[in-house]
C-alpha positions as CSV (number, residue, x, y, z in Angstrom):
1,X,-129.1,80.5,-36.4
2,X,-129.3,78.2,-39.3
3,X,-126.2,77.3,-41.8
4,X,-126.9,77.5,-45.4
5,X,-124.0,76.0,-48.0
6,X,-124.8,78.2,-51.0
7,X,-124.3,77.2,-54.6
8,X,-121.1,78.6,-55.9
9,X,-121.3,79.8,-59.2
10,X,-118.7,78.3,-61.4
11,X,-115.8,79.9,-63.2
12,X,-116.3,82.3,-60.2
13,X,-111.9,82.5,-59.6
14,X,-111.7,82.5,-63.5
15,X,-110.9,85.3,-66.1
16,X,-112.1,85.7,-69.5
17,X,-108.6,87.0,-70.4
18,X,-106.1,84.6,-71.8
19,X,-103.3,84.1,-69.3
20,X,-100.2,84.9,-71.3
21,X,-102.0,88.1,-71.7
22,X,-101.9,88.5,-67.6
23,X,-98.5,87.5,-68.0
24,X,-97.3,90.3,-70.5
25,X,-98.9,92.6,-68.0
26,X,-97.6,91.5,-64.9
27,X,-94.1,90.8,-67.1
28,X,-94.6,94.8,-68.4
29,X,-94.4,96.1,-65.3
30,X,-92.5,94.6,-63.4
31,X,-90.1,95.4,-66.0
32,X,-91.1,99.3,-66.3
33,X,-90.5,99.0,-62.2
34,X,-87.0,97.7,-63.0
35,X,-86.4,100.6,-65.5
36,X,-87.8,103.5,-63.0
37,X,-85.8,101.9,-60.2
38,X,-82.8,101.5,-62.1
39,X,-82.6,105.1,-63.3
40,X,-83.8,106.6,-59.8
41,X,-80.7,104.3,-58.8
42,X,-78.2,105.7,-61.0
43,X,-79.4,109.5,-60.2
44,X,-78.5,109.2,-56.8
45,X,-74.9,107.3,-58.0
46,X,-74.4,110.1,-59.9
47,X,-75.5,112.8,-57.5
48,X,-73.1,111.1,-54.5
49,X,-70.5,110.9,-57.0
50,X,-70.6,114.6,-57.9
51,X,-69.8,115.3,-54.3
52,X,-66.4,113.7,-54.2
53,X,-63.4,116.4,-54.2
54,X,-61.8,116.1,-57.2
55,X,-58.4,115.9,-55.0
56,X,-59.9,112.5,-54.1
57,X,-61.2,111.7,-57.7
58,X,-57.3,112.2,-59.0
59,X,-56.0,109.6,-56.6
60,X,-58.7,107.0,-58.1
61,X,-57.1,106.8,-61.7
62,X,-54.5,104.5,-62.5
63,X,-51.5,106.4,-64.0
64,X,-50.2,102.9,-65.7
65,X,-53.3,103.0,-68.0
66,X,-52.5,106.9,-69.2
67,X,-49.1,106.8,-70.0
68,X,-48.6,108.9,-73.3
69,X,-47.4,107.6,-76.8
70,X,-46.7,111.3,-78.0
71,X,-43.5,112.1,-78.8
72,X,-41.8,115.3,-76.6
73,X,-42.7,118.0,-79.9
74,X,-46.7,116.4,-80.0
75,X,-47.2,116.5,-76.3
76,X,-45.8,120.1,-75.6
77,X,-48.1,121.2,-78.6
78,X,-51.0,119.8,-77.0
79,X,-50.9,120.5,-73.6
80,X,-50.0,124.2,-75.0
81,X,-53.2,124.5,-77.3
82,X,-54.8,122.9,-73.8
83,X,-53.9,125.3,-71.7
84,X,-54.5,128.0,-73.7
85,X,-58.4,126.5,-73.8
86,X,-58.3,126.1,-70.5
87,X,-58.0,129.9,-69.9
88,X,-61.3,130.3,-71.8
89,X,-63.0,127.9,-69.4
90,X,-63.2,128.8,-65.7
91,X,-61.9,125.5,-64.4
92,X,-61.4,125.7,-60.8
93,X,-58.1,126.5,-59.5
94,X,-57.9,122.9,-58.1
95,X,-58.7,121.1,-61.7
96,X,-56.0,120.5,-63.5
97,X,-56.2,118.9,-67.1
98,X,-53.3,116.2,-68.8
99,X,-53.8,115.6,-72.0
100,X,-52.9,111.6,-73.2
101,X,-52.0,110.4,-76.8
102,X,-52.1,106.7,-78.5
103,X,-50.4,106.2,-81.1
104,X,-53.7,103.1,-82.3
105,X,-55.5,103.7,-85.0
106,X,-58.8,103.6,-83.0
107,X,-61.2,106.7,-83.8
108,X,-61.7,108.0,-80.3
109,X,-61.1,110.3,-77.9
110,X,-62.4,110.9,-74.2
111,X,-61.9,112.3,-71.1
112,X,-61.3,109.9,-67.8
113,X,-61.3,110.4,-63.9
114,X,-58.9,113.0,-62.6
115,X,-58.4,115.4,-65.5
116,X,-57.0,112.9,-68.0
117,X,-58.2,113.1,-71.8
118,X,-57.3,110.3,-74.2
119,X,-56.5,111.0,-77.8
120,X,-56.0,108.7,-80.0
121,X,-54.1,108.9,-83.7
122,X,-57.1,106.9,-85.4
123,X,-59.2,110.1,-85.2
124,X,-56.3,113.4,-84.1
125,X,-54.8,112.9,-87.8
126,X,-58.3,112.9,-89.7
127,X,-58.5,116.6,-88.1
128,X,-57.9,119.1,-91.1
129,X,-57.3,122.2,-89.0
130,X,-56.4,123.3,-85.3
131,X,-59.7,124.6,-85.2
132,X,-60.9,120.9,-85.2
133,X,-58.6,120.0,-82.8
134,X,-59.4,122.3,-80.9
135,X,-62.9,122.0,-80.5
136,X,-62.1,118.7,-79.7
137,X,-60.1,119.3,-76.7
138,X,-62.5,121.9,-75.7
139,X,-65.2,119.5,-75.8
140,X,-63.2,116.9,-73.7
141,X,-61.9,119.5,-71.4
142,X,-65.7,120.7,-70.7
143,X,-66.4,117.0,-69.6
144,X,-63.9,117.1,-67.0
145,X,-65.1,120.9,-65.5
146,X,-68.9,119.5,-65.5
147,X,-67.5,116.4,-63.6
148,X,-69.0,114.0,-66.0
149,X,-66.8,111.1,-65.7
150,X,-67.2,110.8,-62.2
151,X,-70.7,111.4,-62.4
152,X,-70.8,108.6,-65.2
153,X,-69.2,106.4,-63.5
154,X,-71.2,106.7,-60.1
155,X,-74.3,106.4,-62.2
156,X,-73.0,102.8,-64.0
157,X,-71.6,101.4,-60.7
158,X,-74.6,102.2,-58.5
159,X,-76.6,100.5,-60.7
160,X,-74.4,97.3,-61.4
161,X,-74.0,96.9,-57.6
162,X,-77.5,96.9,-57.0
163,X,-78.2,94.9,-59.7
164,X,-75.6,92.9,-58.8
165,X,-76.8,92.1,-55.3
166,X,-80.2,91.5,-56.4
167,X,-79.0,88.6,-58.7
168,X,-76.7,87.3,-55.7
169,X,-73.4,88.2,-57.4
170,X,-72.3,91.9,-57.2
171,X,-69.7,92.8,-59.8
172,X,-67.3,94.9,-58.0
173,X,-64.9,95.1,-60.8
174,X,-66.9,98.7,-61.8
175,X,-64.6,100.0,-59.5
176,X,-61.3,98.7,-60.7
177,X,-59.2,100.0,-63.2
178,X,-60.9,98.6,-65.9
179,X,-63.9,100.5,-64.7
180,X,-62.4,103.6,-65.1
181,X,-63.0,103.3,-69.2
182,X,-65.8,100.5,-69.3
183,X,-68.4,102.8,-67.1
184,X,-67.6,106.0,-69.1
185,X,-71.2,106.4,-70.2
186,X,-72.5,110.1,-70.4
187,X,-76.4,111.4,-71.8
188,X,-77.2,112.8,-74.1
189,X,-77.8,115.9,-72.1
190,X,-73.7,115.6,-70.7
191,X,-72.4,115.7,-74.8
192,X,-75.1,118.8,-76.0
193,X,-73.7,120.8,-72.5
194,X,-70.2,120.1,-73.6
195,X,-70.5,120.9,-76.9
196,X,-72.1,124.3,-75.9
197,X,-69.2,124.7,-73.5
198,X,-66.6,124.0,-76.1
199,X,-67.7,126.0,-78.9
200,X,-67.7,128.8,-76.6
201,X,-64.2,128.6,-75.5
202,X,-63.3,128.1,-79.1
203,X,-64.9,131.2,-80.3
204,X,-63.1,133.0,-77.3
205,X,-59.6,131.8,-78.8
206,X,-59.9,133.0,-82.2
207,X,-62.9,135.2,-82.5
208,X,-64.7,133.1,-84.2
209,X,-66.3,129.6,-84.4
210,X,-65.4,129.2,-88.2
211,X,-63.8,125.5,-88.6
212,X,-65.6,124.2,-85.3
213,X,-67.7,122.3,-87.3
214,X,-65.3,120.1,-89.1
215,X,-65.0,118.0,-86.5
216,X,-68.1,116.4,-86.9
217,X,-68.0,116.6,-90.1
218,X,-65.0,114.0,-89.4
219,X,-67.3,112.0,-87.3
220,X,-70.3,111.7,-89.7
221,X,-67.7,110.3,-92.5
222,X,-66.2,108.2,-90.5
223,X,-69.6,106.9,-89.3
224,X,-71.0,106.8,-92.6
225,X,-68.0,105.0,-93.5
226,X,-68.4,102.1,-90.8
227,X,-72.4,102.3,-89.9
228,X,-71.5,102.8,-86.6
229,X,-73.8,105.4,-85.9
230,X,-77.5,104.4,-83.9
231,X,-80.5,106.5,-83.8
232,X,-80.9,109.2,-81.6
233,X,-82.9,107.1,-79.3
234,X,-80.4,104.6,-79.0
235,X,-77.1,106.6,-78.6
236,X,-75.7,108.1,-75.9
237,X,-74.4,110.7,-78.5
238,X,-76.5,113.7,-80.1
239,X,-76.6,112.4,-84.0
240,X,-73.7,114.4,-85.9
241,X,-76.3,116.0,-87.8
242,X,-78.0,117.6,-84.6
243,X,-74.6,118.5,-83.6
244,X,-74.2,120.2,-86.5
245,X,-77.1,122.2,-86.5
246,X,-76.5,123.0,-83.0
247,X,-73.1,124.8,-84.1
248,X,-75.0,126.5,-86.8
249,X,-77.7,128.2,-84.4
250,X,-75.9,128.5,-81.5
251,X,-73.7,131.0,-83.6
252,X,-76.7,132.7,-85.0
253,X,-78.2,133.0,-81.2
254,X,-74.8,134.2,-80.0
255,X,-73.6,136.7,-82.8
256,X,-70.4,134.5,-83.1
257,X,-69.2,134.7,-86.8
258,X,-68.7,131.2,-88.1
259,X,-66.7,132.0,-91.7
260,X,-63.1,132.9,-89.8
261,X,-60.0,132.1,-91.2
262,X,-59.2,127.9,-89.9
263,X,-55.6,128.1,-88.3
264,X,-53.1,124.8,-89.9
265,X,-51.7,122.6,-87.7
266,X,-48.1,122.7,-87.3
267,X,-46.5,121.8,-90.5
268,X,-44.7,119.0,-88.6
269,X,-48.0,117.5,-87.3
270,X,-48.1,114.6,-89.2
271,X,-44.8,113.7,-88.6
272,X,-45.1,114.3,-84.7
């Protein structure tokens, strides 16, 4: 047997390619592997969370952080024009629904773990009509039936963990109290579902969805006002615009007029 030492051609364990080029690739997808993992993550956060009675989810939300700045008139008119929506919606016989009021001038609203919606005065007294307000609550109340905020919040914490533990410092605060309003992150796909929801309970309390649409109307001009609003790619909301049009065929589609009579808010609302 003989033993030859071939020649070994140079440049043989070299590339043509320029190496930051390898590292954009190798950077890309490690990245894309981050992002697939991440949301497959948060899927099954959401899915595990979705299986929690809501008995158990009620027990979760601290009562300290939803105590109500409405006066006794304001919060008997809205837990009346709750329950009547309520009626409209098929909520289980377990799910109940407290409605919250701030008296800040922020322009929110949103419903929490446990049945709780948040209202808060920066946006309730822009509302021109109960119609508004109503599609409002209906639109918070569809949240809590579809059991988004859980849902929401098992998606965000399942991926922070994880995260977390990969990094070597898991941030269990996601499941404090604070968590209960930092996490509150729902798709796209959760806001069209609720909007559907609500505008059909609205049309089921007054015959019609006439008015429905102020609300966002409210939103865009506030938005427009501030630039808060991101393209559709970036926001968790559909743009007000889409929203908008939604209203517009889903009443078409549906047969539902959308020119009814608006009913005022009590004449003491502003005062309340």
């Amino acid at each position: 047997m003989k033993y030859r030492n071939p020649q070994i051609p140079e440049g043989i364990n070299t590339t043509d390619r320029h190496p930051l080029r390898e590292f954009a690739v190798l950077a890309g997808g490690a990245l894309l592997l981050i992002v697939v993992a991440g949301w497959l993550l948060g899927q099954v956060g959401g899915g595990l969370a979705r299986l929690l009675p809501f008995e158990k989810e009620m027990a979760l939300v601290p009562q300290q952080l939803l105590v109500s700045d409405a006066g006794p008139e304001l919060q008997a008119y809205l837990d009346r024009l709750a329950a009547r929506l309520v009626q409209h919606m098929d909520l289980p016989d377990n799910m109940q629904v407290r409605v919250h009021f701030s008296g800040g001038d922020t322009f929110n609203a949103f419903a929490t773990l446990g049945g709780n919606i948040l209202l808060f005065r920066g946006l309730t007294e822009q509302l021109p009509h109960e119609n508004a307000l109503a599609m409002l609550l209906a639109h918070e109340i569809a949240h809590v039936l579809h059991r988004d905020p859980i849902v929401g919040i098992g998606r965000s914490a399942a991926i922070q963990l994880v995260v977390g533990l990969l990094s070597g410092g898991p941030d269990l605060t996601v499941l404090g109290s604070a968590g209960v309003y930092t996490q509150l992150h729902f798709s796209r796909g959760m806001e069209r579902a609720a909007d559907a929801a609500a505008l059909a309970a609205v049309h089921r309390q007054y015959g019609h969805v006439g008015g429905a649409d102020a609300l966002f109307e409210v939103l865009r001009s506030e938005r427009d006002r501030s630039g808060d609003e991101m393209p559709a790619f970036f926001s968790s909301h559909p743009l007000d615009r889409d929203r908008l049009r939604a209203i517009t065929d889903t009443a078409r589609r549906q047969g539902w007029r959308d020119d009814g009579q608006t009913t005022p808010l009590p004449a003491a609302f502003g005062a309340w």
